[in-house]
C-alpha positions in Angstrom: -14.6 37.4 -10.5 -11.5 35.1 -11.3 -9.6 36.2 -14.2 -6.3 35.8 -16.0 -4.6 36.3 -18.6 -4.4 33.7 -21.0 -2.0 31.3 -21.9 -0.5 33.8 -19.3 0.7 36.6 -22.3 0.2 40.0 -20.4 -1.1 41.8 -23.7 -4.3 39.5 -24.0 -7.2 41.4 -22.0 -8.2 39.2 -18.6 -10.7 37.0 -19.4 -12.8 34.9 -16.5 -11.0 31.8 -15.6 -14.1 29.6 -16.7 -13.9 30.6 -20.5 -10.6 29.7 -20.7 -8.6 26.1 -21.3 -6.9 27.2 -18.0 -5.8 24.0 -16.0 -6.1 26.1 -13.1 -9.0 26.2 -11.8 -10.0 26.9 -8.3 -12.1 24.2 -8.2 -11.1 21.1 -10.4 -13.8 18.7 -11.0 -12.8 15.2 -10.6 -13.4 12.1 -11.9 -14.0 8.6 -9.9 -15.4 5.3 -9.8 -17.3 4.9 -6.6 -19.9 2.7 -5.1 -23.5 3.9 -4.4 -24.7 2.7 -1.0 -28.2 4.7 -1.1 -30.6 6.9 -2.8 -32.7 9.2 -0.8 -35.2 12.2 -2.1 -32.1 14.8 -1.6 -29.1 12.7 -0.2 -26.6 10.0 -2.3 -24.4 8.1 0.2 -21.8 6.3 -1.7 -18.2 4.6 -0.7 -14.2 5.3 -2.5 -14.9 9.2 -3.4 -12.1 11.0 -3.0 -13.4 13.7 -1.5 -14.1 16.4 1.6 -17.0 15.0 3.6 -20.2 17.3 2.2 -19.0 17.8 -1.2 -21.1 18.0 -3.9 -21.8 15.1 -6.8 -22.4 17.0 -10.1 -23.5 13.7 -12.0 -23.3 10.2 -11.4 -23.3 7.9 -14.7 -22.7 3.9 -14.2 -19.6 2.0 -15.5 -21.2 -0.1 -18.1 -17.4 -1.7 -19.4 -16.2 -2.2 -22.9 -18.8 -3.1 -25.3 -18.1 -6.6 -25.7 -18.9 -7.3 -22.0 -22.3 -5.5 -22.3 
């Protein structure tokens, strides 16, 4: 389990690194606009992501602009 301290003050008991506001995480999840190329029963391919080949996409919501272009 990852744990630290937090806020990094030593006389706080370790907590895990997921229940803290820790900006260090060992696995940040990131934010991007891509483009969706296609949608099969267990496979998204999509285009700009910024990331390692095999990666996995936690969510996918569509850019829908401010309101007064909807």
């Amino acid at each position: 389990m990852l744990s630290v301290h937090p806020r990094g003050y030593m006389n706080r008991p370790r907590t895990g690194v997921f229940a803290t506001r820790s900006p260090d995480r060992p696995n940040p999840i990131g934010l991007h606009a891509l483009v969706t190329e296609t949608v099969e029963v267990e496979t998204i391919t999509v285009h700009n992501l910024e990331a390692i080949d095999g990666t996995p996409i936690l969510d996918i919501k569509p850019i829908l602009g401010r309101l007064r272009e909807r």
